[in-house]
C-alpha positions as CSV (number, residue, x, y, z in Angstrom):
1,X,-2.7,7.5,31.7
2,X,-5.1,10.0,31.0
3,X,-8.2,10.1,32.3
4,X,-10.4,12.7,31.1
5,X,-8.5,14.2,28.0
6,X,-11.1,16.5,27.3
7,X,-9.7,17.9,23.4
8,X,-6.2,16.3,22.8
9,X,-4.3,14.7,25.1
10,X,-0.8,15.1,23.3
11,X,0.1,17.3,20.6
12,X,3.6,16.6,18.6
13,X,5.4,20.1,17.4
14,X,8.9,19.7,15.4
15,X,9.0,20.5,11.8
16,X,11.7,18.0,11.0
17,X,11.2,14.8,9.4
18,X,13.3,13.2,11.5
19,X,11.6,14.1,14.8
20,X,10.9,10.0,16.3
21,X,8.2,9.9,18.9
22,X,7.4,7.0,21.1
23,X,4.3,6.6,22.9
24,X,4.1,2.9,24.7
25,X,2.6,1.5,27.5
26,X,-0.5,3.8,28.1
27,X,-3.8,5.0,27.5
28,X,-6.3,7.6,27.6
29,X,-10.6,7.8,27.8
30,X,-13.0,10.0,27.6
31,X,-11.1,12.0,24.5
32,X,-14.1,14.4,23.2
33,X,-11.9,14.9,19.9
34,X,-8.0,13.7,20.0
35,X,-5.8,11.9,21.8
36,X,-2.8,12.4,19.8
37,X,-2.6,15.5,17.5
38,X,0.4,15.3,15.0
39,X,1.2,18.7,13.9
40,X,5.0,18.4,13.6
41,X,6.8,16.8,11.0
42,X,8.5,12.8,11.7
43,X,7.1,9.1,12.8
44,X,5.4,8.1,15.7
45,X,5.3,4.8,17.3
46,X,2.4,3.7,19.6
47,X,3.0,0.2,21.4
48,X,0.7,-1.1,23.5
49,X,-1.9,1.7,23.8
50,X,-5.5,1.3,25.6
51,X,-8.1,4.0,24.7
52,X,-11.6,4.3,25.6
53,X,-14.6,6.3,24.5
54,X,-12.6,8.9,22.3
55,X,-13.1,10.7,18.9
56,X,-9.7,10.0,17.0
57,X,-7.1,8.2,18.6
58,X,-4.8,9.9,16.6
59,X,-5.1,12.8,13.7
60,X,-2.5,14.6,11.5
61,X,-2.9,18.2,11.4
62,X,-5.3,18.4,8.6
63,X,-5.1,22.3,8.3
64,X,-1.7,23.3,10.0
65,X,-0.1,26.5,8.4
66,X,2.9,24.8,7.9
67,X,2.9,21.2,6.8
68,X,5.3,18.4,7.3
69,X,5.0,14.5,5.7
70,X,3.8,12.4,9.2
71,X,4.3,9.0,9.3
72,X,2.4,7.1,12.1
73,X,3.0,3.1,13.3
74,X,0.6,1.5,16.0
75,X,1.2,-2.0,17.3
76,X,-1.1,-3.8,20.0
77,X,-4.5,-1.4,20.4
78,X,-6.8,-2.1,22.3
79,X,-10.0,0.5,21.1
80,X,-13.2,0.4,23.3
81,X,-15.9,2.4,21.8
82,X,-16.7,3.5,18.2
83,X,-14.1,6.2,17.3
84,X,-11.7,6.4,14.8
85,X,-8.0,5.0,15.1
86,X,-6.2,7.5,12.7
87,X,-6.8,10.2,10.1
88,X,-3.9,10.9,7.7
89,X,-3.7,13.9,5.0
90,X,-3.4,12.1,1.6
91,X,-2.4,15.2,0.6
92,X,1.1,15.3,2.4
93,X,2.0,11.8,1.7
94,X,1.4,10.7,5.5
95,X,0.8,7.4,6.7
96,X,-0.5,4.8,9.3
97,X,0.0,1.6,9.8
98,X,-1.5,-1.1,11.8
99,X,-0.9,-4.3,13.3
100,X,-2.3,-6.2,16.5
101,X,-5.3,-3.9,16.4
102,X,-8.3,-4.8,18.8
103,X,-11.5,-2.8,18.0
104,X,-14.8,-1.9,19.0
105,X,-16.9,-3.3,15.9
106,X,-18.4,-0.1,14.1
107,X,-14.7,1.8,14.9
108,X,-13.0,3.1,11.8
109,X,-9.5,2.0,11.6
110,X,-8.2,5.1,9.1
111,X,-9.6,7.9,7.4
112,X,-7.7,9.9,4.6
113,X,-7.9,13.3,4.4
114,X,-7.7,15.8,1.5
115,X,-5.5,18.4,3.9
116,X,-4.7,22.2,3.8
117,X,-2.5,24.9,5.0
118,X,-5.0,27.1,4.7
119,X,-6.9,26.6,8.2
120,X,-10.0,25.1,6.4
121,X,-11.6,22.1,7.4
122,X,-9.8,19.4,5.6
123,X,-12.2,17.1,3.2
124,X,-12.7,13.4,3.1
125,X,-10.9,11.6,0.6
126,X,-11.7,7.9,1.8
127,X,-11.9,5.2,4.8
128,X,-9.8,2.5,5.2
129,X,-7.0,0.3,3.9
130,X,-5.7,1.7,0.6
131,X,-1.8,0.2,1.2
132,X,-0.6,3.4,0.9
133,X,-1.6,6.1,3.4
134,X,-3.6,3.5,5.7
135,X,-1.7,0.3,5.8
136,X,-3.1,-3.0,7.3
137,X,-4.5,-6.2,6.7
138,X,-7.7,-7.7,7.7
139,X,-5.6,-9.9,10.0
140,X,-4.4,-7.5,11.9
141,X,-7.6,-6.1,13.3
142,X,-9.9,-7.8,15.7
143,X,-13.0,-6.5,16.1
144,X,-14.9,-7.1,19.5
C-alpha cells in the first residue's frame, strides 16, 4: 500500500518481452503523476488494485530511449477520483485491457499515445475503447 506516492510509485525495467509482472492485492493514493510506470518490455497483470486521487494509474513509457511492445491487463479496480486508468503508445503496438473496472465518473479509462524514442513529449492519438490498444466493453466499467 502506498500512501503518498508522490511521482510513480513502481517503475517496470526489463527489455524482454517476456518479462510477466504481477501486481495484486493493493493500492496507492495521493499519485501526483504515476502509479505504475512501464518502461520495460512484457505484460503486467493488476488484480484487485484500489487507487485514490492519482494522475495515471498506469502509463507506458511514452518517450523511453529504448522501446519495447507493453502489454497491460487490469481486473477488479476500484478508481476514486478523476484520473486516468492507462495510457498506451499506439505507436509500439501496446495494449490494456479492462474488466471489473469501478470508476470515478469523469475518469478516463485509456488514452493512446503517439510515442517516441526521442525524449519528447508523446502526442495524443485518442481516448478510449478502440479494441485494439485499449480493450473493454461498456460492461466492464462502473462508473460511481
Amino acid at each position: 500500500w502506498w500512501e503518498d506516492v508522490g511521482e510513480d510509485a513502481i517503475t517496470l525495467l526489463g527489455n524482454s518481452a517476456s518479462n510477466v509482472y504481477r501486481i495484486s492485492n493493493s493500492g496507492a493514493k495521493n499519485a501526483s503523476d504515476k502509479v505504475i510506470q512501464h518502461n520495460g518490455g512484457g505484460t503486467l497483470y493488476v488484480k484487485n488494485f484500489l487507487v485514490e486521487s492519482y494522475g495515471k494509474l498506469y502509463r507506458s513509457c511514452g518517450n523511453c530511449s529504448t522501446q519495447n511492445q507493453r502489454k497491460s491487463e487490469f481486473d477488479t479496480i476500484v478508481a476514486n477520483g478523476k484520473g486516468e486508468l492507462a495510457g498506451v503508445n499506439a505507436t509500439y503496438k501496446d495494449s490494456a485491457k479492462f474488466t471489473n473496472i469501478f470508476a470515478a465518473t469523469g475518469s478516463k479509462i485509456c488514452e493512446r499515445y503517439n510515442a517516441n524514442n526521442t525524449g519528447a513529449e508523446p502526442t495524443s492519438a485518442g481516448v478510449g475503447n478502440d479494441g485494439t490498444y485499449c480493450i473493454y466493453s461498456t460492461s466492464d466499467i462502473i462508473f460511481h
